[in-house]
N, C-alpha and C positions, 0 to 999 in steps of 0.2 A: 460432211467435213472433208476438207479437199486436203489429202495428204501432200508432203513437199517427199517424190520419192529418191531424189539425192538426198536426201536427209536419212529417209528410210532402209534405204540399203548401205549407208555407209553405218548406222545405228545395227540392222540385220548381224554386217559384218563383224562392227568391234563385238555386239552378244556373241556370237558365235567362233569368233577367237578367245571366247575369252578374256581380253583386252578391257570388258566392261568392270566399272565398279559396282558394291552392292546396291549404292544410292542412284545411279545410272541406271541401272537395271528396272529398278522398282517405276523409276520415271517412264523411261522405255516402253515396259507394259501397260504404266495407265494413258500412255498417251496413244499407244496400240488397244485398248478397250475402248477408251474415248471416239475412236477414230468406227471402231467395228470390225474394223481389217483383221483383230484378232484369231475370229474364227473362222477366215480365211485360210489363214495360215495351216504349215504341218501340225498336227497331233501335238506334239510337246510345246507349240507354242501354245495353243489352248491350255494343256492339264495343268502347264505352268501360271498361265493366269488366275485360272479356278484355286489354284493350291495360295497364289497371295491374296484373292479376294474371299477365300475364306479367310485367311489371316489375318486380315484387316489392314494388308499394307497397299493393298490398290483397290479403287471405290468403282460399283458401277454407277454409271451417269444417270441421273434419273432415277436412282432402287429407291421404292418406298416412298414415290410421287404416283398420284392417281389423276 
C-alpha cells in the first residue's frame, strides 16, 4: 500500500495535538493498520492500536482469512 505522506504527517500532527476527533482518530489508526506503518511507528502508536483492535473499533485486514 503506497502511503500519501502529506497526508500522513499532517494526520501524525493533528493526533498528536490533540486537535483530532474521537471518529478521526479511530479512522487514523485503521487506515495506519491497513497500511502496516503501524508497527513502524513509536510504542504508543502500536499499544494504541492493539487496545482498539481488541475493542472492536479498528479491524485487522485479512484476520481470520486462510
Amino acid at each position: 500500500m503506497i502511503v500519501d505522506m502529506e497526508k500522513f504527517v499532517k494526520d501524525i500532527n493533528s493526533y498528536e495535538s490533540g486537535e483530532m476527533s474521537e471518529e478521526a482518530t479511530i479512522t487514523f489508526f485503521q487506515e495506519l493498520v491497513n497500511s502496516g506503518i503501524i508497527w513502524e511507528l513509536q510504542g504508543h502508536y502500536g499499544r494504541t492500536a492493539v487496545y482498539l483492535i481488541e475493542n472492536g473499533l479498528v479491524a485487522v485486514p485479512n484476520a481470520g482469512e486462510e
